[in-house]
C-alpha positions as CSV (number, residue, x, y, z in Angstrom):
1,X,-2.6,-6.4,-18.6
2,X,1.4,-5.0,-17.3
3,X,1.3,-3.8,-14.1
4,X,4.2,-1.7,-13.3
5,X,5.7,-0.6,-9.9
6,X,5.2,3.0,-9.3
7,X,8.2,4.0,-7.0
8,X,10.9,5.7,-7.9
9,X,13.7,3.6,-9.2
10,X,11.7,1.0,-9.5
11,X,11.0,-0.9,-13.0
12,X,9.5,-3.9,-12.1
13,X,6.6,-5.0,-14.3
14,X,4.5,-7.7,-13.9
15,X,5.6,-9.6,-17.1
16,X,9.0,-9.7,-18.5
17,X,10.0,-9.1,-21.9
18,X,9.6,-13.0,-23.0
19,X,5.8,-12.8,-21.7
20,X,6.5,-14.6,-18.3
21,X,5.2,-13.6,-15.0
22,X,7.4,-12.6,-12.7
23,X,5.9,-13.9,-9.7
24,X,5.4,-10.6,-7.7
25,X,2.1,-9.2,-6.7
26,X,1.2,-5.7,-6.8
27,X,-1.1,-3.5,-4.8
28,X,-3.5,-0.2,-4.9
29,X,-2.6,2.7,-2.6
30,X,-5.2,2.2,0.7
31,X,-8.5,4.5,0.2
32,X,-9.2,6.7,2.7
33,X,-12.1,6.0,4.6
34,X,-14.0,9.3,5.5
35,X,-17.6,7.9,6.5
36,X,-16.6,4.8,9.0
37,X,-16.1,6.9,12.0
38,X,-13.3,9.1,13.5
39,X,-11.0,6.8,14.4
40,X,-11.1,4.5,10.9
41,X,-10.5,8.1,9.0
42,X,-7.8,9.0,10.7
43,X,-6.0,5.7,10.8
44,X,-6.8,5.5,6.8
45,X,-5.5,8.8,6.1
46,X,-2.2,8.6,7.7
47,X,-1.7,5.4,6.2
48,X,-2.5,6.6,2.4
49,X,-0.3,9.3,3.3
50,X,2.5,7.2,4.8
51,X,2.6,5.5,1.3
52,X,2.3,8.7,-0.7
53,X,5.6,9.6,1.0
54,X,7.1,6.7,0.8
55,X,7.1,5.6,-3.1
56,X,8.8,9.3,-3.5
57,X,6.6,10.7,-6.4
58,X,5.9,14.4,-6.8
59,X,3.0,13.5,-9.3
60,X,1.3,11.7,-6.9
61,X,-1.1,13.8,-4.8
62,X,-3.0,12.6,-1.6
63,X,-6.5,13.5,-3.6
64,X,-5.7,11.8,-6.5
65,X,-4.0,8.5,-7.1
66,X,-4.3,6.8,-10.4
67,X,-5.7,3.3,-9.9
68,X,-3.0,2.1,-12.1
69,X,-0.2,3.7,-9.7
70,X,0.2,0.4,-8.1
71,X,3.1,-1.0,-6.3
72,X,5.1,-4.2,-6.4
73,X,5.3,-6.7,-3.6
74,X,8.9,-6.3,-3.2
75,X,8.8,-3.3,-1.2
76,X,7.4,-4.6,1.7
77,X,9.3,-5.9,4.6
78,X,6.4,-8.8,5.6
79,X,6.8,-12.3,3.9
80,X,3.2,-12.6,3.9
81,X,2.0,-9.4,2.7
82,X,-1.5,-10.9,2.0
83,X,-2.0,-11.7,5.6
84,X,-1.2,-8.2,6.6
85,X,-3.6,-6.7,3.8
86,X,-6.3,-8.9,5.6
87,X,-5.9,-8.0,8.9
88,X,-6.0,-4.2,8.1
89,X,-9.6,-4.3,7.1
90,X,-12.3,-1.3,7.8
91,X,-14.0,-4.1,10.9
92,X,-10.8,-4.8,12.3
93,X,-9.7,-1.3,12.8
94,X,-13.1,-0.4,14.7
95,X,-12.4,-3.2,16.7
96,X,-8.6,-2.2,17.7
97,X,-7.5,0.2,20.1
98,X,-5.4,3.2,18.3
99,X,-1.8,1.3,19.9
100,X,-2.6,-1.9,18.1
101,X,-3.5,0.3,14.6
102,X,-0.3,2.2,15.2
103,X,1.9,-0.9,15.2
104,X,0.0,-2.8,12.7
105,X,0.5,0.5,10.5
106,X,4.3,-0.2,11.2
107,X,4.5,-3.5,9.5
108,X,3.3,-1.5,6.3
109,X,7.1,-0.5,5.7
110,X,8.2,0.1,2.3
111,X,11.6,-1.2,1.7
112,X,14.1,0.3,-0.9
113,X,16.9,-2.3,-2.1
């Protein structure tokens, strides 16, 4: 299946025309996590929303995001994005005070090149 990057002016797809990955990986907008307490909503929402914002659709509505709306690996200012998507677990953020959430939220940057 063609996975296509959902930000605007971006038209990276996960093949290229030959058939040939390109090598990039592509993620899901983060769920927002209503029923793991307080703290883990709140941090999950502003997330989601931080990214709703930043891939600059109007189609795309905090309520509703397609789960083929994904976006491409190159917008992200880490090296290792994996790592970062595995420390940002549901445990880990009951487990961190709001500070360390904020700035581990912070390394979720979208870059536009």
């Amino acid at each position: 299946m063609v996975r296509t990057c959902c930000v605007v002016g971006c038209n990276v797809r996960s093949y290229d025309r030959h058939g040939n990955k390109v090598g990039l990986s592509f993620y899901a907008f983060p769920t927002w996590k209503q029923h793991e307490g307080a703290h883990v909503s709140d941090v999950t929402k502003r997330r989601r929303l931080a990214w709703i914002a930043a891939v600059r659709r109007a189609d795309i509505k905090f309520c509703y995001v397609s789960r083929y709306q994904l976006v491409c690996s190159r917008h992200f200012h880490s090296d290792d994005v994996e790592e970062i998507f595995k420390l940002l677990s549901v445990s880990l953020f009951m487990l961190l005070s709001e500070e360390m959430c904020e700035l581990m939220m912070v390394l979720i940057i979208f870059t536009y090149y």
